[in-house]
N, C-alpha and C positions, 0 to 999 in steps of 0.2 A: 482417544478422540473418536466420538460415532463419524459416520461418513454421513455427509450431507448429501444427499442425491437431489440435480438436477437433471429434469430428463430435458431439455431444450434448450439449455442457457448455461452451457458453462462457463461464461464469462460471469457470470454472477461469483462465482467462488473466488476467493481467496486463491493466493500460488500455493497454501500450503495444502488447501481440500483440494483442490485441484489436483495437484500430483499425487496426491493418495490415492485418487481415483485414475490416474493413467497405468495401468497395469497392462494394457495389449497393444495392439499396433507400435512395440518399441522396434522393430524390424523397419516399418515404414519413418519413422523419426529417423532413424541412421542413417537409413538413405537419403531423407532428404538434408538432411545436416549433413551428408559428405556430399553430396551438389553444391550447398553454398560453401564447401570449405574450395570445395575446387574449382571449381565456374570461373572462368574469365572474364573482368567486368563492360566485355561488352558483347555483342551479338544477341540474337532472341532467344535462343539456348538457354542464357542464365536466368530465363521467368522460368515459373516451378508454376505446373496448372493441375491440382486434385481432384480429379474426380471418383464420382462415390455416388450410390442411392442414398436416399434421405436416411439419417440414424446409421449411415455406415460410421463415422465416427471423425470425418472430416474436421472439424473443428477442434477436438478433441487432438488430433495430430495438428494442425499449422500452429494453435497456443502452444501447446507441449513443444514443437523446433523454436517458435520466439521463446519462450523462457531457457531455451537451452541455449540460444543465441547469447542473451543475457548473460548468462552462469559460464560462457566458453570465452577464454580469453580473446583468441584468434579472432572469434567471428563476432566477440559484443567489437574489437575495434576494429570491423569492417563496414558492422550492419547498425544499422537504428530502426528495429522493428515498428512501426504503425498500424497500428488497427483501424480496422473500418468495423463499424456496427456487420452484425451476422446479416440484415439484410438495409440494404440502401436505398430504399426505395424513391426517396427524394432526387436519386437523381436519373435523368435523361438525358445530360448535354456531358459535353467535355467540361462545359465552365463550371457546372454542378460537381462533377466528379473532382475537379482540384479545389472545388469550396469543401468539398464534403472531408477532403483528407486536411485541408487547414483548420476544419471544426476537431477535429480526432487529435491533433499537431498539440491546439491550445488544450485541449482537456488531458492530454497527455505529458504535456511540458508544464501545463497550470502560465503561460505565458499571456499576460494580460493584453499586451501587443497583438498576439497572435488573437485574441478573444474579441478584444473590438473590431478590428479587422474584419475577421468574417460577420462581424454583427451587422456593418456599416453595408459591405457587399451584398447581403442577405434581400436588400432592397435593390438592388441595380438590376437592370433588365438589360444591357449591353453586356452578351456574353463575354466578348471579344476583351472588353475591359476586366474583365473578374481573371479571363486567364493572362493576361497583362501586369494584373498585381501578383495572384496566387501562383503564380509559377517560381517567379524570380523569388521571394518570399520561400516556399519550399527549397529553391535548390540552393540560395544560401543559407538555410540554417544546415543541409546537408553538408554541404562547403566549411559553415562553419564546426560542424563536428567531427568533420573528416569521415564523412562515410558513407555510405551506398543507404536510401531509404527503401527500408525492405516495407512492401503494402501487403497489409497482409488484408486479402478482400473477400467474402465470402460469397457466393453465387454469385461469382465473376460471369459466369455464362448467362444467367438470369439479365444481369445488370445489360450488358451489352443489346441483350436480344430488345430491352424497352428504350435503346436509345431512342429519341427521336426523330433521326433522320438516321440514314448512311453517310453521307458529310459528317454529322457529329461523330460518330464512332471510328471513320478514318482518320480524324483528328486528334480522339482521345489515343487511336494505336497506336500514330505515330511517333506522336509525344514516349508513349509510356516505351514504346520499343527503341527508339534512338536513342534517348537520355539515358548516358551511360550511370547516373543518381539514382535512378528508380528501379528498383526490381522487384517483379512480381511474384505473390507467393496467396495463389489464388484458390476459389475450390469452388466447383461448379456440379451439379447433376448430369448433365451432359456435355459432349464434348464440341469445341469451335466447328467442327464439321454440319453438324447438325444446326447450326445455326442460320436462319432462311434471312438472312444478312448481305451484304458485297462484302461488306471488311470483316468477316469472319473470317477470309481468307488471310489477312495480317496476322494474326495468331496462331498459325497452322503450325507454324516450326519452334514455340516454343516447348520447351521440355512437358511432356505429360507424365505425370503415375498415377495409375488405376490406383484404387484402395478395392483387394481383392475380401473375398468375404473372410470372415475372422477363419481361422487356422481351431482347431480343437482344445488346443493348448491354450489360447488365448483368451477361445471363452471360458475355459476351466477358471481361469485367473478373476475374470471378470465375474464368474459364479461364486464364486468364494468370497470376493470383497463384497457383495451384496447378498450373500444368504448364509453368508458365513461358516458352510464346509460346501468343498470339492465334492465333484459327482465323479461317477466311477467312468471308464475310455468310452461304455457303451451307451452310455446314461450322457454325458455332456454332448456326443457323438449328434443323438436324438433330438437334442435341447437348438444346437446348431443349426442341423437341419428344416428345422420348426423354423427358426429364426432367419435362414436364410445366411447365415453370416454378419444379421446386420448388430450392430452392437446396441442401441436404444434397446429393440426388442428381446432381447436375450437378455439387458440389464432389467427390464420388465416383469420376462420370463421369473429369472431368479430372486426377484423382490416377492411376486405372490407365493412363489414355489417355497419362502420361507414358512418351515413347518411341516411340509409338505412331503411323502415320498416318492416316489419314478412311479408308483405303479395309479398314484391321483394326475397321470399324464394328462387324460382330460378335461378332469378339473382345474388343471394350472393355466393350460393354454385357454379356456373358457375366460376367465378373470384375468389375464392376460390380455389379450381380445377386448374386454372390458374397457379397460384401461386404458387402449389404445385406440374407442372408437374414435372422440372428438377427432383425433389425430387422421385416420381413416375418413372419416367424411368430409376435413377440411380439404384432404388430396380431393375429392370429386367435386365440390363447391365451385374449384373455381373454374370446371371446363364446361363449356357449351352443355345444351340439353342433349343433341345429337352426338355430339365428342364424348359427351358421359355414356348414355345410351351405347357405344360402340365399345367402350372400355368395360363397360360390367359386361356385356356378351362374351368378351374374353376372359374373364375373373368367373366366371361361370360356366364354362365349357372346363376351365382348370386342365389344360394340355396346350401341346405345342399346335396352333391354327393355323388352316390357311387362309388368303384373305374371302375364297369360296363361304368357309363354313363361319365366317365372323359374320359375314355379307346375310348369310341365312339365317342365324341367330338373332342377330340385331334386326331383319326385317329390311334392311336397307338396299339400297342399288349398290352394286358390284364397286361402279368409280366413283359413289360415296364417299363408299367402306375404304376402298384405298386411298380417295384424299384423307380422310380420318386417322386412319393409318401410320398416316405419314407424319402428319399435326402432332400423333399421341409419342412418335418417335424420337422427334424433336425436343418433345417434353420432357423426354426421358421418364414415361410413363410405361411403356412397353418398350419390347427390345427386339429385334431377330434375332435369334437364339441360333438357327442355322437354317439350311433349305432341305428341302426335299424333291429332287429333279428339280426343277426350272420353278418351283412354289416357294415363296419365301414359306417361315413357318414363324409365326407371332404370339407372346410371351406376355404377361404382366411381368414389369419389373420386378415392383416388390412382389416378390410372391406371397407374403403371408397375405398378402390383400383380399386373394383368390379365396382362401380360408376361410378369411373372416365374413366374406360375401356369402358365400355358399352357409357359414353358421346363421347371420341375420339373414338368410332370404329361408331357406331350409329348416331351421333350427337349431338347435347345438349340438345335436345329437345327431347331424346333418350325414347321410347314409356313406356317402365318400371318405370324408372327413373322418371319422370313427373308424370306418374298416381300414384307413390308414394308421390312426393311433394305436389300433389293435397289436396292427402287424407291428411297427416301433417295438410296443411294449415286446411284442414277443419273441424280435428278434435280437432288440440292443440288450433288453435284460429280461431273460425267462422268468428267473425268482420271483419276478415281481406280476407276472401275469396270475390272475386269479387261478387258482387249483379250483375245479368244479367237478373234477372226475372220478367216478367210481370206482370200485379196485377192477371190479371187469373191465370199463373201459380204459382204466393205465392198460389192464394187459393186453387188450387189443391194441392200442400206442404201441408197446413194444414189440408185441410180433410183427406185427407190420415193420418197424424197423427191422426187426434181424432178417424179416424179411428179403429185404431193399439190402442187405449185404451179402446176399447170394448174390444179386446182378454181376453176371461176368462182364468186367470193365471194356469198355466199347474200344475201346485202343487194343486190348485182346483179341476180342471179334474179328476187329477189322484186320490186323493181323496176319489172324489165322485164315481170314479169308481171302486175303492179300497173299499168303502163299499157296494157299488150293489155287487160285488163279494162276502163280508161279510156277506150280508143280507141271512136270514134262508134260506137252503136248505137243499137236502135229500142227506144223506152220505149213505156210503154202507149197504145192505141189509143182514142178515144172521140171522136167525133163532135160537130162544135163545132155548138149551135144555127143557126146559120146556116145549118150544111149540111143540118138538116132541113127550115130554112126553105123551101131552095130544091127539095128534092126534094119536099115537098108540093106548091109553087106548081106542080111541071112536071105535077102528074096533074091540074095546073086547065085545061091549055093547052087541050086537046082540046075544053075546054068557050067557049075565047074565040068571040065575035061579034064584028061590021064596027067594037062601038063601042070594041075592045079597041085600047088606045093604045101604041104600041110605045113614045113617051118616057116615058109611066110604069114598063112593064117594065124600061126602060135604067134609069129610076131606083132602083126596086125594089135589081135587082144590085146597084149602087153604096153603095146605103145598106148593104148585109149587109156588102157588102166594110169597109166604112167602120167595122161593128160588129166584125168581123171581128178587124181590125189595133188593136182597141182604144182608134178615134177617136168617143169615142162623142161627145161637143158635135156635131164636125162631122156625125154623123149624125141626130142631132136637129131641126135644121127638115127635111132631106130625108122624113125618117118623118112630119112633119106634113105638108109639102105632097101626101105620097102621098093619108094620112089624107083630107086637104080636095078631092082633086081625084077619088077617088074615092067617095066617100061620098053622092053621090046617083046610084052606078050600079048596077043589079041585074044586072049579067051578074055567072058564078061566077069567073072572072079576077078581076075589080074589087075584087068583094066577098072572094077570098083578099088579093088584094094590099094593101085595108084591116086583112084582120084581122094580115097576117104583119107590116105595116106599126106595128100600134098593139104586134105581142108584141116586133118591135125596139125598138120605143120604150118600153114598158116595162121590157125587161134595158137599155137604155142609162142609166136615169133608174137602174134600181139601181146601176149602177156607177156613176153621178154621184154613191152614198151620196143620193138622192132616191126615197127607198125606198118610203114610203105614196105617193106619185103612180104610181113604177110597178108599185105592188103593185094599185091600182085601174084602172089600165090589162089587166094580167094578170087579173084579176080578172072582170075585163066579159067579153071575149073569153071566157074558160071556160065564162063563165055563159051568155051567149048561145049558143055556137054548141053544148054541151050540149043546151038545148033546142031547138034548129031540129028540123024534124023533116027537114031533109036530112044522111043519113048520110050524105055525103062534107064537111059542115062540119066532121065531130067533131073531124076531126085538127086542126082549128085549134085546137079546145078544147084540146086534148092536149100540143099544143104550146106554147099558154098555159101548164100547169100544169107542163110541164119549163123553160119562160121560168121562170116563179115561183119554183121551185126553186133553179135557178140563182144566184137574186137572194137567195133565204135562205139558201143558201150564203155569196153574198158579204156579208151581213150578220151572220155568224158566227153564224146560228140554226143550226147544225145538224140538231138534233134535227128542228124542223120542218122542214128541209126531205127528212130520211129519212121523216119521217112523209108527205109529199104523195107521194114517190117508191113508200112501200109503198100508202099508197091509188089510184094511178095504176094499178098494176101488179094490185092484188088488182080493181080494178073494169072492166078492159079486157082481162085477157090471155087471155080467151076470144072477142074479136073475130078473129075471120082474116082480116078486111079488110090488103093489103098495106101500107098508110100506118098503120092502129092498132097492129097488129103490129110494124111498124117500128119505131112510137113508143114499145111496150111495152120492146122488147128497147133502146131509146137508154135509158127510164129505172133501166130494171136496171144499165144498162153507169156509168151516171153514178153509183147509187145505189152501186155495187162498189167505185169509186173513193175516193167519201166515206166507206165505212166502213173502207177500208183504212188510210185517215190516223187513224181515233179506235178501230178494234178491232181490228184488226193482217189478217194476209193470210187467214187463217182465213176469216173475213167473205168477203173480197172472193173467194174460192175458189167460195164456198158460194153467194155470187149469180152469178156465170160459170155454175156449175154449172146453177143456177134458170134462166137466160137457155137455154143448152144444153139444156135437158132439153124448152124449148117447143119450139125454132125449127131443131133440127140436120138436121129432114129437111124443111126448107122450101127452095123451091129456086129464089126471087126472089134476083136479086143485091144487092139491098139487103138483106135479110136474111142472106143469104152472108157477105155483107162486115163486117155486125155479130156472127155468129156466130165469123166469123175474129179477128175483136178478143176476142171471148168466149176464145177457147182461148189467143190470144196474150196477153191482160192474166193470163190463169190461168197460163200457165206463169213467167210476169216473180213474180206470186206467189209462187209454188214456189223459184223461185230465192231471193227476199229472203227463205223458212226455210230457207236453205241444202239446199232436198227436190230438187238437183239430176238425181235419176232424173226423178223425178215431173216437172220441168220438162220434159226433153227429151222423154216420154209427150207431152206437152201439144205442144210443136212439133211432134212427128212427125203429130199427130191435125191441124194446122192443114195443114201441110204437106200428105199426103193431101189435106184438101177443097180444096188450091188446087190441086192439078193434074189433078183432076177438070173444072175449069172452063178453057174456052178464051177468055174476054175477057183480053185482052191488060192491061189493068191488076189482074190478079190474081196477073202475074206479079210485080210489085210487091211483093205481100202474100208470096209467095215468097222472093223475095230478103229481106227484111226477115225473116222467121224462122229463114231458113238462116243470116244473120250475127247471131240471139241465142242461136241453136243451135252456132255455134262457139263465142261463145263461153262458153258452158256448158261445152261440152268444156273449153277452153283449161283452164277454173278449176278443173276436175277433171284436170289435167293428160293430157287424153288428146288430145297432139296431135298424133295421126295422123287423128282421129276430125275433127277440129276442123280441120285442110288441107282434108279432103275439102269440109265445107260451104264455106270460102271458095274454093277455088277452083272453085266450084256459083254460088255472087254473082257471081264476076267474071264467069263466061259470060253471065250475065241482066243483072249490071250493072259495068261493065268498071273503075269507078273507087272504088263504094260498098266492096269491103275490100282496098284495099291495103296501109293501114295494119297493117290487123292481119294481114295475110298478112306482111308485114316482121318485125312482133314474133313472130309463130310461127315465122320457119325462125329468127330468133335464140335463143328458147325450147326450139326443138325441138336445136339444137346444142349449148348448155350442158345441156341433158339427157344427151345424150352423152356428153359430158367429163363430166359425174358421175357418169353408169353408168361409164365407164371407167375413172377414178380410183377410183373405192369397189370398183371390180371387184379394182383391182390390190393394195389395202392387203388383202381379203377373202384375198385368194394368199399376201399375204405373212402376215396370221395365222395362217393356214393350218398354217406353216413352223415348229411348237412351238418346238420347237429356236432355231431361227438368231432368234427374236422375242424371247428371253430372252437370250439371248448379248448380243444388241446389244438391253440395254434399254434406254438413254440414248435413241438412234437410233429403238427402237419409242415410248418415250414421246414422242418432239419431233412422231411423227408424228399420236399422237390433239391433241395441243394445236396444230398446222397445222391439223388438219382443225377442231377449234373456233373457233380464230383464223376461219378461212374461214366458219362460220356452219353445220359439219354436225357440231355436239356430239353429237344424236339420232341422225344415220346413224352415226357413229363408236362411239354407245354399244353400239350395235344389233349392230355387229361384233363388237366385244367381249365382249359380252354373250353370242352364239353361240358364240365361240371355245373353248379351253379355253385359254387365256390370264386369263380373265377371275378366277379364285382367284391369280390372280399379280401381278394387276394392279389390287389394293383401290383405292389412292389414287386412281390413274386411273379407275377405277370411280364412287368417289365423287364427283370431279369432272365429269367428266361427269352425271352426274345431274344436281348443283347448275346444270351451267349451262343444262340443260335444265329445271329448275322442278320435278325429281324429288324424293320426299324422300328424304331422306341419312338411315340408322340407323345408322351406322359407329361404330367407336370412335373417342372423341375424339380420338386419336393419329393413328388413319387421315384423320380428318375435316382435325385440322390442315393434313396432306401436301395433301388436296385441295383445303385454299382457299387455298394457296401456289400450287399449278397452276391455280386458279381465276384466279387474280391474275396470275401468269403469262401467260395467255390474253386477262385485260384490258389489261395492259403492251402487248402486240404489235398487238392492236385498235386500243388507240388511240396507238398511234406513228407 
């Protein structure tokens, strides 16, 4: 039996052409056949509302569930399917709409009763009487068949929107939504929300199903019954996306395509097109001259608008274009596809419309249009793209490919360059109590006499060290026997080695969480050696209240312990004594520390700076050596805000004062800034900058960067091979001509170089090229996998989340 194609009327066929022709949407039939199997016969839930753009295939599904109604035993004895003509245009009332279902009732049943009936009414102008007869009429013949009448109604949304009042339509809802007899099984282009209506709101909570665009699979089925063989996944894939998913035009599609093969893409879609203008011009016939005017401005721009650039296109004012807008949304002529910030962003529905316009306004050969078919052709099926290439230019194709398989994969790079950043470096600088301990106690030396006892100094050491390595128990009786063995001695050795003795024993007793003992140990010391009126006691004071602090730290006071760090600082840092001074700039360095963990580097910048602005032209090498920490913990700063200039300022400023100085452990502070100074460089990629300092460390220190001298020459060589592969594809865009010829071969090479991890450098080329209006799809995807946003036509957009996917395929294979 040939298949009879209607493209607008399938009520015109027979059940048996009919269901020859239902080969897709059987997914959608299931589902709505399990709603009526299961539905409870009352609530609004049990109306079924279809929506779809025109030629989605609506009709084509609620016939195909009534005849299945028919053919199922369960649901022919629940349901009595009714048709209503595909469009109703006779009616506007409630009393119209139950004349019009008692006109469908008798041509259905052939009941003569039922024929004159509506023949006599036909003349009555008292609404009120018409649904007085045709009601009871309808629900007893339901009554008498025992069953729910299923309406099966076509542009149910339509109908509504032309009621003639809002009374009449809260009329017709009520009815059709209480009356447990009636159930709807509707289809409209747009949805009850959209309807600029009051009683649209009554229809809100019946059941909706999208009819989403056809599946690949489905149009394969629907190519075949009308061109009579299957296309291949990348060839129907194409035909789809042309199509939009809608099924009229894809059965279109596949009617001229008969004869035809994938690589005559342009010539199908052209006679295609064809075929489908009447269809095409009647959608714009019937809107305003201005509502049309604002609809082809968007079918011509062909991307996702905002209502700015519709506004400019069309020529129109701003709150026009968005009444317009709004009208064309309603209509279900355009859609919001989605926003962009606070910007809606607006669509032609059907999208092949955009095509079609751009072919009659443009030509057929229409520049967009084309460089899209191109790409199709040469991305769903290369074979079929025309061979034009010489054997010299296949081989440039190919080198340039093997090329593009040198790129070292950017998940390598980053890697590698993820660990050169990892590799040992020097984190910030600050001076552990103990070592102020002991550089006070050395300015007491000068001051020992006969009775100054060298095992107590030996013990002294032992206990810092003890505090040091964080054995504080085991330094605990040592700090008392200092305490007791010196304690009735007035030389100024003794009497430090008591006080330094009772400020380790107090931070010990804090870190034992014995916080009031060693906060009253800290406490004495302060107090006392505050009042002595010997100003070289003070710093023990001093170092009391940085002990204290310490200890408020470790007790998660923080506050107090910024709070002793600023009073420390605000009541001493005008002493220029070398040991107050010292202790000034140790509490600033600590206090920069603390504030960078609770107010970010800012803070810690700001006190660096404070500590620098006292002590940078002091030129005690203790002081030196904290000002060194001052510039070095500022630049590690600058770097955690990513202020990589401003860091490397900050090393070059430390760098300078260490080679000002000739004590040999300055060289130290040296090396240590030249390997944070590389690597700053490395992570700004400049490693040529970043060789010079480590190989500046190894001279000073032979073994501190090898590491990262390894990870640079391997860093600095994929650099290379990146410059030179992006070098070579930049040559061969270059090549207008011979990039277009072999597009298949230019396409495989931007999604290599994605695969590989350089979407951004590829887009980059492209985007300078003049390839780039040739190459939308390609365009677009690249963007997407670089986290760009995409405004393309939906058409375009398709092609590039194929090659999106494409690029995920190969990633993860």
């Amino acid at each position: 039996m040939s298949i009879q194609f209607v493209k607008h009327n399938p009520a015109f066929l027979d059940a048996g052409h009919f269901l020859e022709q239902v080969v897709a949407r059987r997914a959608d039939v299931a589902h709505l056949l399990g709603h009526l199997g299961s539905c409870e016969p009352i609530g609004t839930v049990r109306h079924l509302f279809i929506t779809g753009q025109r030629g989605s295939g609506k009709t084509f599904v609620v016939r195909r569930v009534a005849l299945a109604v028919e053919q199922h035993n369960a649901l022919r004895s629940r349901y009595y399917p009714l048709f209503f003509s595909e469009e109703s245009y006779s009616v506007s009332s409630s009393a119209e709409f139950w004349l019009e279902a008692l006109f469908h009732l008798a041509r259905q049943t052939a009941n003569e009763q039922f024929a004159q009936t509506y023949q006599a009414l036909r003349e009555e102008v008292d609404e009120e009487r018409i649904r007085q007869i045709v009601l009871p009429l309808l629900l007893d013949f339901a009554d008498n068949q025992g069953k729910t009448l299923l309406l099966i109604i076509e542009n149910f949304s339509m109908l509504l929107a032309d009621m003639a009042s809002s009374r009449e339509g809260e009329v017709l809802a009520q009815t059709l939504l209480q009356e447990p007899r009636f159930q709807l099984l509707a289809t409209g282009t747009f949805t009850f929300d959209s309807l600029e209506v009051p009683f649209g709101k009554y229809f809100s909570s019946i059941t909706h199903h999208a009819l989403e665009p056809l599946s690949n699979a489905d149009c394969n089925a629907l190519w075949q019954l009308y061109s009579g063989t299957p296309l291949a996944d990348g060839q129907i894939r194409a035909m789809n996306i042309l199509a939009g998913g809608n099924a009229r035009l894809l059965v279109t599609l596949a009617r001229v395509a008969n004869g035809r093969t994938f690589s005559q893409l342009p010539e199908i879609l052209a006679l295609a097109l064809d075929e489908h203008t009447e269809y095409c011009k009647s959608y714009l016939d019937v809107m305003a001259p201005v509502e049309r005017k604002v609809y082809l401005s968007i079918a011509e721009l062909w991307a996702m608008v905002s209502a700015r650039e519709v506004s400019l296109a069309a020529r129109i004012d701003i709150n026009k274009t968005s009444a317009y807008l709004n009208r064309l949304i309603n209509r279900g002529a355009i859609s919001v596809e989605r926003q962009a910030k606070r910007n809606k962003l607006y669509g032609v529905t059907e999208r092949i419309y955009s095509i079609y316009y751009l072919m009659r306004r443009h030509g057929w050969q229409s520049g967009r249009v084309r460089a899209l078919l191109d790409c199709m052709l040469a991305f769903y099926d290369p074979a079929s793209f025309p061979d034009r290439l010489s054997d010299s230019e296949r081989e440039r194709c190919t080198s340039v490919a093997e090329a593009l398989t040198m790129l070292p994969e950017r998940e390598h790079v980053e890697q590698c360059h993820q660990n050169f950043l990892d590799a040992k470096r020097h984190s910030r600088f600050v001076p552990s109590l103990a070592y102020f301990v002991r550089f006070v106690q050395k300015s007491d030396v000068s001051h020992a006499d006969e009775s100054s006892s060298p095992m107590l100094g030996e013990s002294f050491r032992q206990a810092f060290e003890l505090l040091e390595t964080e054995s504080y128990t085991e330094a605990l009786p040592i700090f008392d026997a200092i305490i007791m063995v010196s304690r009735h001695s007035e030389s100024e050795q003794a009497i430090g080695q008591r006080y330094g003795a009772m400020i380790g024993r107090g931070v010990a007793l804090g870190n034992l969480e014995r916080y009031e003992e060693g906060f009253r140990l800290l406490d004495e010391v302060a107090a006392t050696c505050q009042e002595r009126s010997v100003r070289r006691r003070l710093k023990w004071g001093l170092l009391a209240l940085l002990g204290k602090a310490s200890v408020l730290e470790r007790a998660g006071r923080i506050d107090e312990a910024v709070t002793l760090y600023d009073e420390l600082v605000s009541r001493y840092r005008r002493q220029q004594e070398l040991e107050c001074s010292t202790l000034v700039a140790a509490a600033l360095l600590h206090k920069s520390l603390l504030v960078s963990k609770s107010k970010g580097g800012e803070e810690e910048i700001a006190m660096c700076d404070t500590l620098l602005e006292l002590y940078s032209e002091r030129v005690e090498l203790p002081l030196v050596e904290l000002v060194c920490a001052a510039w070095r913990n500022k630049a590690i700063a600058f770097e955690a805000l990513n202020r990589n200039d401003d860091a490397l300022l900050a090393y070059g400023k430390l760098l300078a004062l260490c080679r000002q100085r000739s004590e040999p452990h300055m060289m130290q502070h040296t090396a240590h800034a030249l390997q944070n100074m590389g690597v700053v460089y490395g992570k700004m990629h400049r490693y040529s900058d970043a060789e010079h300092c480590f190989m500046e460390v190894q001279s000073l220190a032979p073994q501190q960067a090898r590491a990262h001298l390894m990870l640079l020459k391997l860093l600095v060589k994929m650099e290379e091979q990146q410059h030179a592969v992006l070098s070579e594809l930049r040559n061969y865009l270059a090549a207008t001509s011979l990039a277009l010829r072999a597009l298949p071969q230019t396409i495989e090479l931007f999604i290599t170089c994605a695969v590989a991890g350089y979407a951004a450098e590829a887009l980059e080329l492209l985007v300078a090229s003049p390839l780039a209006v040739s190459l939308e799809p390609v365009q677009a995807a690249l963007q997407h996998a670089t986290g760009d946003e995409v405004r393309s036509a939906p058409t375009i957009v398709e092609v590039a989340n194929d090659i999106v996917a494409a690029i995920e395929a190969r990633r993860n294979a």
